[in-house]
C-alpha positions in Angstrom: 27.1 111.3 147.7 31.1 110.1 148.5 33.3 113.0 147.8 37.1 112.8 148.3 39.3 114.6 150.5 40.4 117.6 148.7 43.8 116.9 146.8 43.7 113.6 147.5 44.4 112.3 143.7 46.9 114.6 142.3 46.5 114.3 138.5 49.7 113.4 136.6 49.1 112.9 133.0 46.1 112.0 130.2 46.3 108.4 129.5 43.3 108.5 127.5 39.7 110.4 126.6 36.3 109.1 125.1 32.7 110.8 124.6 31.6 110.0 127.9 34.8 110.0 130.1 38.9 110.7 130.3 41.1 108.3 132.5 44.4 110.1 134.0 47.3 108.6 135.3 47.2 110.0 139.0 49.0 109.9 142.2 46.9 108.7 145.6 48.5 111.2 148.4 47.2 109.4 151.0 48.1 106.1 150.6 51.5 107.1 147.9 50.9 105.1 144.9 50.1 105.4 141.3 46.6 104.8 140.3 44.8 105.3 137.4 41.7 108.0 138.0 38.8 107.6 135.6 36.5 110.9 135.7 33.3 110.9 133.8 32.1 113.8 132.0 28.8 113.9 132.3 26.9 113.7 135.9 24.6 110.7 136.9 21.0 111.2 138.3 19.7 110.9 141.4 18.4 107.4 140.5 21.5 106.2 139.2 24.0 107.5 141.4 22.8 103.9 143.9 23.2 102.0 140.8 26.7 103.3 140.1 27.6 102.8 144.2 25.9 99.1 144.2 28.0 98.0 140.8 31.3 99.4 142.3 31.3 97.5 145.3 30.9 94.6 143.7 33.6 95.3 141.2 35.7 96.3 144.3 35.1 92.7 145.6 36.2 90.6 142.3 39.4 88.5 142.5 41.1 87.4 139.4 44.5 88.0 137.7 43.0 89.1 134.6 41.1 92.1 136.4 42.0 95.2 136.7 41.5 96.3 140.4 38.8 99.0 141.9 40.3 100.9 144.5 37.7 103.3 145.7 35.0 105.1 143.7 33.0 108.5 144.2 32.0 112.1 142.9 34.0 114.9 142.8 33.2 118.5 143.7 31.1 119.1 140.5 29.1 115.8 140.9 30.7 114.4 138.5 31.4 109.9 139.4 34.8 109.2 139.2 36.8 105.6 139.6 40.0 105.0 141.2 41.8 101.9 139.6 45.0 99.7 139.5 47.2 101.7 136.9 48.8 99.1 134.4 52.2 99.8 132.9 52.4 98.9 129.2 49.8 99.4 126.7 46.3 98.8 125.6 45.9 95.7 123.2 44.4 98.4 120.6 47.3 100.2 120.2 49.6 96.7 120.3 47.2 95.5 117.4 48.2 98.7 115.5 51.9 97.8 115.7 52.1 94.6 115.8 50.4 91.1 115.1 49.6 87.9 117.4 50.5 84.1 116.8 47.5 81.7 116.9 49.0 80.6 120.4 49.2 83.8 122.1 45.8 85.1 120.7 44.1 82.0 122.3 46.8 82.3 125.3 45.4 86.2 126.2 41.6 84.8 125.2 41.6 82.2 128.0 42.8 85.1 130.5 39.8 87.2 129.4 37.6 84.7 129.5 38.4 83.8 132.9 38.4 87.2 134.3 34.4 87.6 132.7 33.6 84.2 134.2 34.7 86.0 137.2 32.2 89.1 136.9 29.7 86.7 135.7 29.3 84.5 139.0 29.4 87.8 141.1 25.9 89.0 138.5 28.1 91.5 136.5 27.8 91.7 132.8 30.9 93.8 131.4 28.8 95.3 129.0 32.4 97.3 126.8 34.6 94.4 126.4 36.8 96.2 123.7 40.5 96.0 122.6 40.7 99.4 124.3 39.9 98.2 128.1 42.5 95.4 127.6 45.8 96.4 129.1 49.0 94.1 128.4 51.3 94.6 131.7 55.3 94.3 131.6 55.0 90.7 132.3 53.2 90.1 128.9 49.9 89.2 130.7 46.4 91.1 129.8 44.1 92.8 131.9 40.4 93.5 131.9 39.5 96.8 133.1 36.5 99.6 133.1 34.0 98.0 134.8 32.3 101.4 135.9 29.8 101.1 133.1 28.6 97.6 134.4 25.0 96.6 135.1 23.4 94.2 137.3 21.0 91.8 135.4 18.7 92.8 136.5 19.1 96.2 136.5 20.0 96.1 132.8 16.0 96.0 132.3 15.0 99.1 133.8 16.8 101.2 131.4 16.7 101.6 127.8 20.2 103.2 127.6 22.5 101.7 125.1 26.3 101.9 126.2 29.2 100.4 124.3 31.3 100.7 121.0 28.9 100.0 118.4 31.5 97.6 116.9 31.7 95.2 119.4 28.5 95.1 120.7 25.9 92.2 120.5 22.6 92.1 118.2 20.9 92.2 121.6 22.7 95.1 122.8 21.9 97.3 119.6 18.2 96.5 119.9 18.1 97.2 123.5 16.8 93.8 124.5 17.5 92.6 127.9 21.5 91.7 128.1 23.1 88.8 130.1 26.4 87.1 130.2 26.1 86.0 126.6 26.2 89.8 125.7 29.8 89.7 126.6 30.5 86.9 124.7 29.5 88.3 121.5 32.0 91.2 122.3 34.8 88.8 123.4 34.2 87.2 119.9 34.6 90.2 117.9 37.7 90.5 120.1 39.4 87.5 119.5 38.6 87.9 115.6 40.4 90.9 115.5 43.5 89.3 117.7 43.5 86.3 114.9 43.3 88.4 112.0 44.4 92.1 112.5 40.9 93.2 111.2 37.5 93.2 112.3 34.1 91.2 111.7 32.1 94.2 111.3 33.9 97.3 109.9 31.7 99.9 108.3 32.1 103.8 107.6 29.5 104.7 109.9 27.8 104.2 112.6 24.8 102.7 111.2 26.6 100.7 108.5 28.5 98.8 111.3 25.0 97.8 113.4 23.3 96.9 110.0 26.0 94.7 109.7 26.3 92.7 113.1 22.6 92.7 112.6 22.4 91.2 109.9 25.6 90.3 108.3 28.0 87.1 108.8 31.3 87.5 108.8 33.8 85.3 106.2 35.8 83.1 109.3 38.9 83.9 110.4 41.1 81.3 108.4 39.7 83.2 105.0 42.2 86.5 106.6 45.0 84.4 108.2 45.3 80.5 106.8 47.1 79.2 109.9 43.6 79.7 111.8 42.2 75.7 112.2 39.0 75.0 111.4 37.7 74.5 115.0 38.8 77.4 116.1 36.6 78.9 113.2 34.0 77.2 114.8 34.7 78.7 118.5 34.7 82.2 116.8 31.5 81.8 114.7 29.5 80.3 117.7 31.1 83.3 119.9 29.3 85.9 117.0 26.3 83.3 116.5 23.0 86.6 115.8 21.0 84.3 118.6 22.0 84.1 122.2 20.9 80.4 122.6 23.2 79.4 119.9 26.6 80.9 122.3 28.4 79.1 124.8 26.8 78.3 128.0 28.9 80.0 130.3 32.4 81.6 129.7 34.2 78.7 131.4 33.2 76.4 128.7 34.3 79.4 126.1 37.4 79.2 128.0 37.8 75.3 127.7 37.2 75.2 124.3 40.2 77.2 123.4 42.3 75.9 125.7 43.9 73.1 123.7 44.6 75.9 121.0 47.4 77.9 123.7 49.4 74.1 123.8 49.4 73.9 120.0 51.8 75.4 117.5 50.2 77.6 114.8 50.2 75.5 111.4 52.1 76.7 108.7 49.6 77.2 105.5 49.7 75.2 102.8 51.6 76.4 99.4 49.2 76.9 96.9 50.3 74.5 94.0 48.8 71.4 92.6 50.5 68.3 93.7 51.1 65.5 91.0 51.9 62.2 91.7 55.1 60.5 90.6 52.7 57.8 88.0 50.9 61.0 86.9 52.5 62.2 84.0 54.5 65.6 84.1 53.2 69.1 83.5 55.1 71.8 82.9 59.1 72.4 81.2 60.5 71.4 84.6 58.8 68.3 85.3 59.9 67.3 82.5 63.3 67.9 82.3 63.2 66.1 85.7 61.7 62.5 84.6 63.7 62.5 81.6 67.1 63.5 83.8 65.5 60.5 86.2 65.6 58.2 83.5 69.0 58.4 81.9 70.4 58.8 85.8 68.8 54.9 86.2 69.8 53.7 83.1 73.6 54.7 83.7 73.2 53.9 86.8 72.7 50.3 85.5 75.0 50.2 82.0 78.0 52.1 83.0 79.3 49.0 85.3 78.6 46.1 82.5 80.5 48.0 80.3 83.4 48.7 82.3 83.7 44.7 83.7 83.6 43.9 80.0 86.2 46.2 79.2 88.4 45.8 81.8 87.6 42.7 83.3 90.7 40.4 83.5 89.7 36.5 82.2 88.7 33.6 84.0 91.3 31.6 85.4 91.7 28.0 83.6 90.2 25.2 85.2 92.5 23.1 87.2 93.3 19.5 86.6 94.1 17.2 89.8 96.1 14.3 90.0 94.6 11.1 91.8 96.1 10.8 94.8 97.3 7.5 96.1 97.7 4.4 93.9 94.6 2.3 92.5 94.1 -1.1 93.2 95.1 -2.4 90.2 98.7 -1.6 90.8 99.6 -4.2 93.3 98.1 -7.3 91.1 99.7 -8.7 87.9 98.9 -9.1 84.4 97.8 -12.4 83.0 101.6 -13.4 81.4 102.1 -15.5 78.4 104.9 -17.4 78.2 106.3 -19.1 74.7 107.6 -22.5 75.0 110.7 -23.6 73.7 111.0 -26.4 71.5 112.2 -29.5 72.8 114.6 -29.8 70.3 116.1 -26.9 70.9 116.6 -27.2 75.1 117.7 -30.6 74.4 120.6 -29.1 71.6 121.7 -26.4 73.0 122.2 -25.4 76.7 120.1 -23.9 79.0 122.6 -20.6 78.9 122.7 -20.2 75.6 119.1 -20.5 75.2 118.3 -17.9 77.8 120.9 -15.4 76.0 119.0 -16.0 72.5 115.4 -15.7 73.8 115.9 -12.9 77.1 113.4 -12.8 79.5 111.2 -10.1 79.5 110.2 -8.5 82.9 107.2 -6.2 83.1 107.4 -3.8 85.9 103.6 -3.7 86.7 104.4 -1.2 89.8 106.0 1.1 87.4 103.9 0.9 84.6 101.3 1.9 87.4 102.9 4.7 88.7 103.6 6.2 85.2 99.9 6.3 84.6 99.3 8.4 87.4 101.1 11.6 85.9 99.7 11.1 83.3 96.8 13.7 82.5 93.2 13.5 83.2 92.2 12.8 79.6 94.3 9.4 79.5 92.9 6.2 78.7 91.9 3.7 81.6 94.9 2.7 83.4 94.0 -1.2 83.9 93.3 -1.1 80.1 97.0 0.1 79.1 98.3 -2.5 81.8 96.3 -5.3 79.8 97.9 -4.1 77.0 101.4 -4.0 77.7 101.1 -7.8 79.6 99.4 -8.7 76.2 102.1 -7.2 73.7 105.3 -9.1 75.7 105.9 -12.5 74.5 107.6 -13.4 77.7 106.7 -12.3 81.1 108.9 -13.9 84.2 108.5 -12.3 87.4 111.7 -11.4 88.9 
């Protein structure tokens, strides 16, 4: 028997007390630090005080950030077995469940932690044998913490005994019938665990004792998404293989537990669905609103397409008249002249009368072809054919002379 130096742990306050043990916050005067000094109530036998010594050492050996460490282990004067442990500020994820609720990715975040620290205890041949809300400590740095250890078993060892310890809420089918326990034990426990971290409640929840092992015996639990919608349905099926009645049917090992809810710490919680009944825009409406809202829709488009017509027709200014353009430059038949017709005087009346008396009684008549020309060309576009009119005028002279 390890007893320690009188007045070495100088006990400070009562951080907690169960059936079988009360843990005190305590002060180490040898070494001057805080520690947290678990006493338990009732004494050991003979055949289990080497059981007790074995586990602790190997406790005292584990490494992991997630684990609360074992400083040095013993009985007191009475015979009573006692534990001296790391002392964690903050508070135990029981009482921050009480107060408080998780998000999907910091309930997945804290489940990898614990998953890693058992992983830990399960490669050294430790089964936890308590995992609980109430031996998980959240530190200052927001970071939990697996403790109590001290009621441990080897595998092996776990066979010689028929002595069931644990909350009867969180432990395994196995545990209740006092079969033979292994890592997988654990993982039942850690399931209830993370259910409860999801959800705020728990799987199993009855008024008794009895009613609450007739019920992990027997009963399976609605999944966590039917308490909290934002849950995803493969994290359901992480949880329900974590609480599966048969051993065989639970993860291989804790590191695979651990991988398989990995992806869920990276992933923002989804936002549950509103529950209404979607309608598509060909379906036709239901309800006052819907209504209201096509027929608005409606008139909206059809405005949307009369309103201009009628305002271009109101207030629309007229086409512009079509513009009439002059040819430019002068045709062809301009610079030629007009067949001319010329009416022969009688030779009687040359040979009477002189030639300038002759030309005074019948003038000479002088078309100006050029001008004639020219004077088509303003006139308008509707005008008759300019050679035409030339053909005319040469025609209607009795005398042409050119000049």
């Amino acid at each position: 028997m390890i007893t320690p130096p009188k007045g070495r742990y100088q006990a400070l306050e009562l951080i907690g007390s169960g059936t079988t043990s009360r843990v005190d916050k305590a002060r180490d005067n040898v070494i001057g630090r805080t520690v947290a000094l678990k006493t338990f109530i009732y004494a050991f036998g003979e055949d289990l005080e080497q059981q007790f010594l074995h586990e602790a050492q190997i406790v005292g050996q584990l490494s992991h950030p997630a684990v609360v460490q074992l400083y040095d282990v013993g009985f007191d004067e009475q015979g009573a077995p006692y534990l001296v442990m790391e002392y964690i500020a903050g508070e135990t994820l029981q009482r921050h469940l009480e107060s408080s609720t998780l998000t999907i990715q910091r309930a997945c975040a804290w489940a990898v932690e614990l998953a890693g620290a058992l992983a830990t205890a399960h490669r050294a041949g430790i089964v936890h044998g308590d995992v609980k809300p109430g031996n998980i400590f959240i530190n200052p740095e927001n970071r939990v913490r697996l403790g109590d250890f001290g009621i441990a078993r080897l595998t092996t060892q776990l066979s010689l005994t028929s002595r069931v310890v644990g909350t009867p809420a969180y432990m395994a089918p196995e545990q209740i019938e006092s079969e033979l326990q292994d890592h997988r034990s654990d993982q039942f426990s850690f399931g209830v665990v993370l259910y409860q971290m999801l959800t705020g409640v728990r799987p199993f929840d009855g008024k008794s004792v009895g009613a609450v092992c007739a019920q992990i015996l027997n009963h399976t639990p609605a999944p966590p998404s039917h308490h909290n919608p934002a849950v995803p349905p493969e994290l359901d099926r992480v949880v329900a293989r974590c609480l599966a009645k048969n051993p065989q049917e639970r993860f291989a090992s804790c590191e695979e537990l651990a991988k398989s809810l990995h992806p869920f710490t990276r992933s923002r919680p989804r936002t549950p669905a509103p529950a209404m009944t979607k309608h598509s825009w060909w379906s036709a409406p239901t309800g006052h609103r819907e209504v209201w809202t096509t027929v608005s829709a409606c008139l909206l488009l059809i405005g949307l397409v009369q309103i201009p017509r009628l305002l271009s027709a109101h207030y629309g200014m007229p086409p512009a008249p079509a513009h009439s353009y002059f040819h430019p430059g002068v045709p062809y038949e301009a610079f030629t002249y007009s067949p001319q017709t010329v009416s022969e005087v009688s030779a009687q009346d040359s040979e009477d009368e002189p030639t300038s008396r002759i030309q005074d009684k019948y003038p000479s008549r002088i078309i100006r072809v050029q001008k004639i020309a020219l004077a088509e060309l303003n006139k308008p576009a509707d005008s008759h054919n300019l050679s035409s009119d030339l053909s005319a005028a040469a025609a209607r002279s009795p005398r042409s002379h050119t000049p």
